[in-house]
Each structure stands twice: as structure tokens, then as C-alpha cells.
C-alpha positions in Angstrom: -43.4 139.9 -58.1 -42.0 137.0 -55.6 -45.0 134.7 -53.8 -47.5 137.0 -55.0 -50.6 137.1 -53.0 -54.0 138.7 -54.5 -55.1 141.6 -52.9 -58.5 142.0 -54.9 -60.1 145.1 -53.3 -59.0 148.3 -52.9 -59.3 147.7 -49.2 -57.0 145.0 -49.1 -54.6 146.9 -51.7 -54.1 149.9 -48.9 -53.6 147.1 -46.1 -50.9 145.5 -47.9 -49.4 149.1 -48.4 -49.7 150.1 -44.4 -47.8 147.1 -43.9 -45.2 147.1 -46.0 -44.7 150.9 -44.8 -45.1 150.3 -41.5 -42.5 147.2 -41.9 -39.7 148.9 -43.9 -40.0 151.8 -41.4 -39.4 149.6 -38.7 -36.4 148.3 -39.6 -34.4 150.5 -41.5 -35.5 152.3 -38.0 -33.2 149.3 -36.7 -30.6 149.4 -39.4 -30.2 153.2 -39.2 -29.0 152.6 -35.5 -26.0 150.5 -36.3 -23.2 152.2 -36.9 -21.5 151.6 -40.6 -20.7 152.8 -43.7 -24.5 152.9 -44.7 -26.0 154.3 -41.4 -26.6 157.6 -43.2 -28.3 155.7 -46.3 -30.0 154.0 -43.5 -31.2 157.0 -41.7 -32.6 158.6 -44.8 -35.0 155.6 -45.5 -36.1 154.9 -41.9 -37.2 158.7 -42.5 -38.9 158.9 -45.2 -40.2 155.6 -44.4 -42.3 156.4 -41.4 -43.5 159.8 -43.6 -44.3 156.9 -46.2 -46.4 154.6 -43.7 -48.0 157.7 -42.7 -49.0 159.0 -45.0 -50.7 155.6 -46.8 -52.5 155.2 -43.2 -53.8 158.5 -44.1 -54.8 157.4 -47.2 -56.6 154.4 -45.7 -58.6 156.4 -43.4 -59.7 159.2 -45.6 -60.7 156.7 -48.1 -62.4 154.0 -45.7 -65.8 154.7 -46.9 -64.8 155.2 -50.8 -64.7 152.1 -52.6 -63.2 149.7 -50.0 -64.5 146.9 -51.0 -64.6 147.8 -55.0 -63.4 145.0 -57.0 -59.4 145.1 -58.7 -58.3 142.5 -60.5 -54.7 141.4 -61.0 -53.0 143.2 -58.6 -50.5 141.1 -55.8 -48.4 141.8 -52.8 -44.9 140.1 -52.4 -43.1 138.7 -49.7 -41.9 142.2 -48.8 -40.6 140.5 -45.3 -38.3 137.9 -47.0 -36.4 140.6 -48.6 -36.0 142.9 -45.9 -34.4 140.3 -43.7 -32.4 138.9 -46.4 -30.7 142.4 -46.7 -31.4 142.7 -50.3 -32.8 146.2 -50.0 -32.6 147.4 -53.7 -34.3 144.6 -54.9 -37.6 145.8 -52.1 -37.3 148.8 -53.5 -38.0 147.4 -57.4 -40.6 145.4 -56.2 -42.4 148.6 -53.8 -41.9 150.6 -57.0 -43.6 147.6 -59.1 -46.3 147.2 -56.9 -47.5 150.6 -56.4 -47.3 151.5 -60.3 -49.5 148.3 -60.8 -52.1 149.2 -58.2 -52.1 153.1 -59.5 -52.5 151.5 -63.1 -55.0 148.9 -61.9 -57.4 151.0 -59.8 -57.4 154.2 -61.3 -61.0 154.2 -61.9 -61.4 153.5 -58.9 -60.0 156.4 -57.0 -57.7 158.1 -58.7 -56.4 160.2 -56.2 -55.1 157.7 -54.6 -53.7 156.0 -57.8 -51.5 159.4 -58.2 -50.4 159.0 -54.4 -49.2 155.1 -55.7 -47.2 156.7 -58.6 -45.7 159.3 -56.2 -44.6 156.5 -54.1 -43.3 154.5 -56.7 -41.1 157.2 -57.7 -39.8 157.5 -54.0 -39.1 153.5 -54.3 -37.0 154.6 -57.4 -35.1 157.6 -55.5 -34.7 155.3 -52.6 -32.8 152.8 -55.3 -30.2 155.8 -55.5 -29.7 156.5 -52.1 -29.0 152.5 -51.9 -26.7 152.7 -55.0 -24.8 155.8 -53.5 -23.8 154.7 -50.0 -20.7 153.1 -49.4 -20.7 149.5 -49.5 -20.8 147.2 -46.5 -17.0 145.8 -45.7 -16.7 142.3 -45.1 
């Protein structure tokens, strides 16, 4: 991953996630309001964004007391920000997928609840890859 950070407790590993949640949600939110050939893409990810963000918020809270400040080593955020304003969408989506399947790998003994919520998100990151690669492309 791209201008990794460390995130080396499980605390700072469910930050990272609200944020990048909360962030994409935001603006495919905005991107889903412009009219264009892949509004509809749009307005598929802005919702199931903000059911995303939501739910790992819920995750943060239920799991505030469990192990928040249990060590994991090697896992890193990425400059989630960079590629959202840069347009490159399916790229984000590779690197969400990446980063949740490393912290679900990485902090399974942990909490591994919450490492099987990571792996259904990466796979969402994966369907969300589709939805990108099936809407019509943007004319010029």
C-alpha cells in the first residue's frame, strides 16, 4: 500500500477504517449527485458506503473496551484521500480490499469477530471493483 502509515493497535486499526468509510461515503455522496454516465455506479457506492462507515463505527463502539490498545504488528493505512480526489476509484477499492484482508489476517487473535467483519468488507471492496468496471465510462 501507497504512503503507508502504521496503525499498531487494534484501536488505531478501527480509526483508520471509520475514516476511510466515513470519507468514501462522503464523496461518492458528492459524485452520485452529478449527473453522468456513472451516477448510478455512483449512487450504489455512496450507499453502501454510509451502510459500510456504519457499520465499522459500530464495530468501534461495541469493541471499545475489547482489546483497543492490543498490540498488531505490520498492518498500515494508505493515503486513501489522494486516490479519492485523484478519481482513480478502482485502484481505492484494491487498496480497501488489501487493507482490510491484512488487518483480518493480522489481528485475528485478537478479535476475531471483527477480523471476519474485515474479510466481509474486503469482499464488498471486491464487488465494488465490478460495479466500477461495469458502468459506462466517463466521455471526454
Amino acid at each position: 500500500m501507497t504512503d503507508a502509515r502504521p496503525l499498531p493497535t487494534f484501536g488505531t486499526i478501527l480509526a483508520f477504517a471509520c475514516e476511510l468509510e466515513s470519507g468514501c461515503a462522503a464523496r461518492f455522496r458528492e459524485l452520485a449527485a452529478v449527473t453522468g454516465p456513472r451516477a448510478a455506479a455512483f449512487a450504489r457506492l455512496r450507499d453502501d458506503a454510509a451502510r459500510r462507515a456504519a457499520q465499522v463505527e459500530r464495530m468501534r463502539r461495541e469493541n471499545v473496551n475489547e482489546m483497543i490498545l492490543e498490540r498488531i504488528e505490520g498492518v498500515a493505512g494508505f493515503d486513501w484521500q489522494a486516490l479519492l480526489s485523484a478519481g482513480r476509484h478502482t485502484e481505492l477499492e484494491q487498496q480497501c480490499a488489501a487493507f482490510y484482508v491484512d488487518a483480518a489476517d493480522k489481528g485475528a487473535s485478537v478479535l476475531a469477530e471483527v477480523a471476519g467483519r474485515f474479510r466481509r468488507l474486503a469482499q464488498g471492496n471486491r464487488d465494488h471493483q465490478i460495479w466500477l468496471a461495469e458502468a459506462p465510462a466517463e466521455r471526454t
